[in-house]
C-alpha positions in Angstrom: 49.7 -61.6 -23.9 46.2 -60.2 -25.4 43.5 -59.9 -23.0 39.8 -61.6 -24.3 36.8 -60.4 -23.5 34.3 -63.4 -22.6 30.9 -62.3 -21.6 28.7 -63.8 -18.6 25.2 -64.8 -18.5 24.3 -61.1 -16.5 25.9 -59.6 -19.2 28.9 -58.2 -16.8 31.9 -58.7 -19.5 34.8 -60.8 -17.7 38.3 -59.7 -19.3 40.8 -63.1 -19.3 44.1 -61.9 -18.4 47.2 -63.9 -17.9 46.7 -67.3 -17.1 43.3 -67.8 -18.3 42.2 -65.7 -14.7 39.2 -63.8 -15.4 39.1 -60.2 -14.4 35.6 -58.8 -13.9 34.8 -55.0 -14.7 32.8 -52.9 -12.2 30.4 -51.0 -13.5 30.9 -47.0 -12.9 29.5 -45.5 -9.7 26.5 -43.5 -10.0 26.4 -39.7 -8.9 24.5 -39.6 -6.0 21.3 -37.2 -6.2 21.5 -34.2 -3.4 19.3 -35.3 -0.4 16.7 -32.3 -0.3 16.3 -31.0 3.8 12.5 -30.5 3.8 11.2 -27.9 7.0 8.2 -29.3 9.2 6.1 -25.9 10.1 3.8 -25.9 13.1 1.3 -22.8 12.6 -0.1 -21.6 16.6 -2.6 -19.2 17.0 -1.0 -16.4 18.4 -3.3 -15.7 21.7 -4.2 -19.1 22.5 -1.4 -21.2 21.6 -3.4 -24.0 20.0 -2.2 -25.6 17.4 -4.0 -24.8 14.2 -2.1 -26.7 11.3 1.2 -29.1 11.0 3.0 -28.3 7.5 5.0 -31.2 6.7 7.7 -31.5 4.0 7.8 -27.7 3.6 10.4 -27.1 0.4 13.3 -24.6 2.0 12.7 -22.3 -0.6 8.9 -22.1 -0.2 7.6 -18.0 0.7 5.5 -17.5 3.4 2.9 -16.5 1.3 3.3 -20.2 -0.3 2.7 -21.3 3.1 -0.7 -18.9 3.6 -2.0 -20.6 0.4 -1.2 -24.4 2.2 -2.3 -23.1 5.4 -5.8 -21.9 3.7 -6.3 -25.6 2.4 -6.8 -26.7 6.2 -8.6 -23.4 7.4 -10.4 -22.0 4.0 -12.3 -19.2 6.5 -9.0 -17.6 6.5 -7.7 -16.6 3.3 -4.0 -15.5 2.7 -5.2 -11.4 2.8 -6.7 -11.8 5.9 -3.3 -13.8 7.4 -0.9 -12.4 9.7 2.1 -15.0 10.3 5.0 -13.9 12.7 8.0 -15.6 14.5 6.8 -14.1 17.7 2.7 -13.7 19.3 3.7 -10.0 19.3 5.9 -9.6 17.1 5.8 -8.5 13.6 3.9 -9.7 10.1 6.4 -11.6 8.4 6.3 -10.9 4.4 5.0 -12.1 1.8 7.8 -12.8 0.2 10.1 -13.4 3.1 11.8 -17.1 2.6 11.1 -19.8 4.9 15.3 -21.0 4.8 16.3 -17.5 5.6 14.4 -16.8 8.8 15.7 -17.4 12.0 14.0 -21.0 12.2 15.0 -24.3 12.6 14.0 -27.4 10.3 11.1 -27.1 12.7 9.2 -23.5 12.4 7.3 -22.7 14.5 4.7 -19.7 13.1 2.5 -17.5 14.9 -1.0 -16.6 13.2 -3.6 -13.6 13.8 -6.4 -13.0 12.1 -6.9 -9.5 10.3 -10.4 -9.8 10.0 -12.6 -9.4 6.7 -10.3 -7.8 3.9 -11.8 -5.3 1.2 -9.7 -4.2 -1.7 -7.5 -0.6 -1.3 -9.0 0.5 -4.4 -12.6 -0.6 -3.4 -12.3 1.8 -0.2 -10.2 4.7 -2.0 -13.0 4.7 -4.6 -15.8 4.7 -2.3 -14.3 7.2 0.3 -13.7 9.6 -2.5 -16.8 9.5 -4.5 -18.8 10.3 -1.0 -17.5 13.9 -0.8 -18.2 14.5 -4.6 -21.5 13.4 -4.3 -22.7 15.0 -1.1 -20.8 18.6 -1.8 -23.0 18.6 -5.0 -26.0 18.0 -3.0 -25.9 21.3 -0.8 -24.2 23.1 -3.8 -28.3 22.4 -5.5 -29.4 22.9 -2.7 -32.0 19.9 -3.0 -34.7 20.1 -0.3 -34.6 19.7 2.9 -31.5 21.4 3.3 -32.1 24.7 4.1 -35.7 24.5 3.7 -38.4 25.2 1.2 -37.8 28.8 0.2 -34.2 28.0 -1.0 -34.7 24.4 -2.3 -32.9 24.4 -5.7 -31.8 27.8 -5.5 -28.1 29.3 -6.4 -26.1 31.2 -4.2 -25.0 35.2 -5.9 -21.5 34.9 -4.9 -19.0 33.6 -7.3 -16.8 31.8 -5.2 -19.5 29.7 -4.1 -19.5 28.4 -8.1 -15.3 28.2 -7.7 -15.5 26.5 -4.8 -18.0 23.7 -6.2 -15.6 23.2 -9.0 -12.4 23.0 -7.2 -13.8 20.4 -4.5 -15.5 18.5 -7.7 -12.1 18.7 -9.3 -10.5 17.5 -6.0 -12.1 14.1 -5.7 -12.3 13.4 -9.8 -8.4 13.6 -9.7 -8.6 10.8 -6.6 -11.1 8.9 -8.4 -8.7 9.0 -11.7 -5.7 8.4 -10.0 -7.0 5.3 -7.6 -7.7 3.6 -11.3 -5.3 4.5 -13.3 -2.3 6.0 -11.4 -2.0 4.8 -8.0 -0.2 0.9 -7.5 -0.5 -0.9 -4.2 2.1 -2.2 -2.3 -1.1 -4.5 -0.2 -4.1 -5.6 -2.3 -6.2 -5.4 1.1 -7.4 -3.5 4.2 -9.2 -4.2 7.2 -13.0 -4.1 6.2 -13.9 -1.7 9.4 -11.5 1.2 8.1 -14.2 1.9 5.3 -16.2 3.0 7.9 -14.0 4.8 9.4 -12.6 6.4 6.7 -15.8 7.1 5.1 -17.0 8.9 8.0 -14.1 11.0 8.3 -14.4 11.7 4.4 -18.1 12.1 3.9 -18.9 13.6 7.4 -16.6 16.4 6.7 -17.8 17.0 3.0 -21.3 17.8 4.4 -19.9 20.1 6.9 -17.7 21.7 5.0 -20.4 22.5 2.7 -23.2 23.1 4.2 -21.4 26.5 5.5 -20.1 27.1 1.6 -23.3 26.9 0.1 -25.7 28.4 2.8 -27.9 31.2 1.6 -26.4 33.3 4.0 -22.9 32.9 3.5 -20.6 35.4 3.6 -17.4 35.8 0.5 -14.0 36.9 2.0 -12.5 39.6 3.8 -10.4 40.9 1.2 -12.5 39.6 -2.0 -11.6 39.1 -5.3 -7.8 39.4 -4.5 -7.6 36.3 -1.9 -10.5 34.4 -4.1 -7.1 34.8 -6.9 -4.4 34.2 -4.1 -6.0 31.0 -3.0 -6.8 29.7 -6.4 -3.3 29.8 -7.2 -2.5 27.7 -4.2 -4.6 25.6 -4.8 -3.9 24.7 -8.6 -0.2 24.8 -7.5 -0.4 22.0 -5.2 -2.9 20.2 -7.0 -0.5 20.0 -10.0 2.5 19.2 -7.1 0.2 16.3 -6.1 0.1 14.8 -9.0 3.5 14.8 -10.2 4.3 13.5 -7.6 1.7 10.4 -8.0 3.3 10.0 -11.0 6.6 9.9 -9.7 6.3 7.2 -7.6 4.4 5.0 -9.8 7.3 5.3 -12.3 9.8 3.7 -9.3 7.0 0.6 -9.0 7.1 -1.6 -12.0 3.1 -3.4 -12.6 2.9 -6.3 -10.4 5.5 -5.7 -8.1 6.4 -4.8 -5.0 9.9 -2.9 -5.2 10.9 -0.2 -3.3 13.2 2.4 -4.3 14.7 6.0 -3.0 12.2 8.8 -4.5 14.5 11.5 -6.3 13.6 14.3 -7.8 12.7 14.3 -11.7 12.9 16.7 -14.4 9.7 17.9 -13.4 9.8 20.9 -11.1 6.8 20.0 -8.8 9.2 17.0 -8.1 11.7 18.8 -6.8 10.3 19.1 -3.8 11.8 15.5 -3.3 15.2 17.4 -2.0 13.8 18.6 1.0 11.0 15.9 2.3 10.2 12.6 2.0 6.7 12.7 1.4 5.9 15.9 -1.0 2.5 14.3 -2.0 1.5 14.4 1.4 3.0 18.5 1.6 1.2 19.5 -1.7 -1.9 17.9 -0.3 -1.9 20.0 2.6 -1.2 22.7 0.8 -4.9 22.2 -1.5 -6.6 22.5 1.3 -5.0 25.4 2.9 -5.6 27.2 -0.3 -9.6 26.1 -0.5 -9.6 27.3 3.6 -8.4 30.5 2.1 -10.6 30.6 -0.8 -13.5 30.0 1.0 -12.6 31.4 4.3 -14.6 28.9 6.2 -13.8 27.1 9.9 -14.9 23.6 9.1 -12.5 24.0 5.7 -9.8 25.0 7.9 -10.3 22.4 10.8 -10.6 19.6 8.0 -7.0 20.9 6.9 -5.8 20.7 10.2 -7.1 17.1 11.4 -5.4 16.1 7.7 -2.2 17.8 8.3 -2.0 15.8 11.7 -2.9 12.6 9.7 -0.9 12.7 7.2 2.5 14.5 9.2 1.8 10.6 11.1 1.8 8.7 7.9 4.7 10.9 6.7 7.2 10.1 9.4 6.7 6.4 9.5 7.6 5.9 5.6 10.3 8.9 7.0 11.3 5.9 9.4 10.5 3.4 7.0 13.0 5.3 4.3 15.9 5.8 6.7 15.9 1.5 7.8 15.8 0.2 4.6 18.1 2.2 2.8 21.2 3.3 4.3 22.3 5.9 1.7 19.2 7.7 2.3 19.7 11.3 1.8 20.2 12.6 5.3 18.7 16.3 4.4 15.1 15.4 4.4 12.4 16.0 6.4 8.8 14.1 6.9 6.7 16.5 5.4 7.3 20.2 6.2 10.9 21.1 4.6 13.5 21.4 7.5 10.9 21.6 10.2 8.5 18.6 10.5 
């Protein structure tokens, strides 16, 4: 027998079957929606343990530096650059872009924060630290008064390699200018405020050091003249050219606005070549420049400013070394910091 189809007041259909007995359709179950598991964050200061903000209904996915932005909202004196969260008081600075549902955490995180003081931009402090030297080298190189008094105030010096060494330190800190706005790209937007200070100090105290000895009126040209003026030139042009490839190199493994990391090779650039053998070649070419102006100008402050950079920058070149050999496991075992087999 047919079934009819009588409707009800609700408008729920009611099929009549056999017998005149009404059979009433259920309506199709809706998908349920996926329940969302939302983190509560609890932010301590590090050395006090007070409580400094409650985060609740943190998305899973949300970045730490997602939760520096929130966490500014209840503390605007501390902006994100100046942020250091950690799982630990002593531990490490977690990332920027470090994911809240893959650290060690529970639905409860609990974060760690130290301030890192006042922040000033890298390029701010690069540009500032290198147009010091430039500036103060040109002073003694006029010899403007009250230098090395009256009788030689705007005077120039008879020897030749006074003039080359002006335009090989000028030529120095213009490349550094250039490359810190057009080159260079920052894996951190920010510093500490206190290291331009200390870095200008270091920067512009040596400048003026360096030459006021250069340019004195009674300065002496090298041993073996003309031939090491050429030697040292050579040098130096070398590694300033090496310096810059390698710049160059490394902002090509860095797209704009990002900040990936990749294993440096070697390019079909010569100067890059150097990539075979160390790590950092920018930091081995750097050295180099200055070893060639200590030989061009054969002058003790030239050579002690090589020597307190080489011990600076042999530092900096075995923690990326470090940094290198962690993060990527196919590194190439052969290479060294800085100094090819050696250091």
């Amino acid at each position: 027998m047919d079934t009819n189809v009588v409707p009800l007041e609700g408008g729920q259909p009611l099929l009549m079957g056999l017998n005149g007995i009404g059979l009433k359709r259920h309506p199709k179950a809706k998908k349920s929606k996926k329940a969302v598991l939302f983190f509560e964050v609890e932010i301590l200061d590090a050395k006090t343990r007070d409580k400094l903000c409650f985060l609740d209904k943190v998305e899973p996915n949300a970045t730490i530096a997602e939760i520096k932005n929130l966490f500014t909202k209840s503390h605007p004196q501390w902006y994100p650059a100046r942020q250091s969260l950690r799982l630990d008081p002593k531990g490490k600075s977690l990332k920027d872009e470090d994911v809240l549902q893959n650290l060690p955490v529970g639905t409860t995180a609990t974060l760690y924060f130290r301030d890192l003081g006042a922040q000033i931009s890298w390029v701010t402090v690069f540009l500032t630290e290198y147009a010091g030297p430039l500036l103060i080298y040109l002073l003694f190189y006029f010899r403007v008064p009250f230098i090395y008094g009256p009788k030689y105030d705007f005077t120039s010096s008879k020897h030749s390699v006074v003039h080359l060494a002006c335009i090989c330190h000028s030529f120095h800190y213009i490349k550094r200018l250039l490359e810190t706005l057009f080159v260079h790209r920052f894996s951190h937007g920010t510093m500490p405020l206190r290291n331009i200070f200390k870095n200008c100090t270091y920067y512009w105290g040596f400048a003026a050091w360096m030459a006021y000895y250069i340019n004195h009126p009674l300065y002496t040209p090298p041993t073996y003249g003309d031939e090491q003026v050429k030697l040292a030139l050579i040098i130096f042009l070398f590694c300033q050219l090496g310096n810059f490839s390698i710049h160059i190199a490394l902002r090509n493994l860095r797209p704009a606005g990002s900040k990936t990391r990749k294993i440096p090779y070697p390019t079909k650039n010569p100067f890059t070549w150097l990539f075979l053998l160390v790590s950092c070649p920018n930091y081995t070419y750097e050295v180099g420049s200055w070893i060639g102006f200590a030989i061009m100008t054969q002058c003790l402050p030239v050579a002690l400013f090589s020597l307190v950079g080489f011990i600076q920058m042999t530092i900096w070149a075995k923690g990326k070394h470090r940094s290198y050999l962690k993060e990527f496991r196919d590194y190439p075992p052969l290479r060294s910091p800085i100094v090819p087999f050696l250091l």
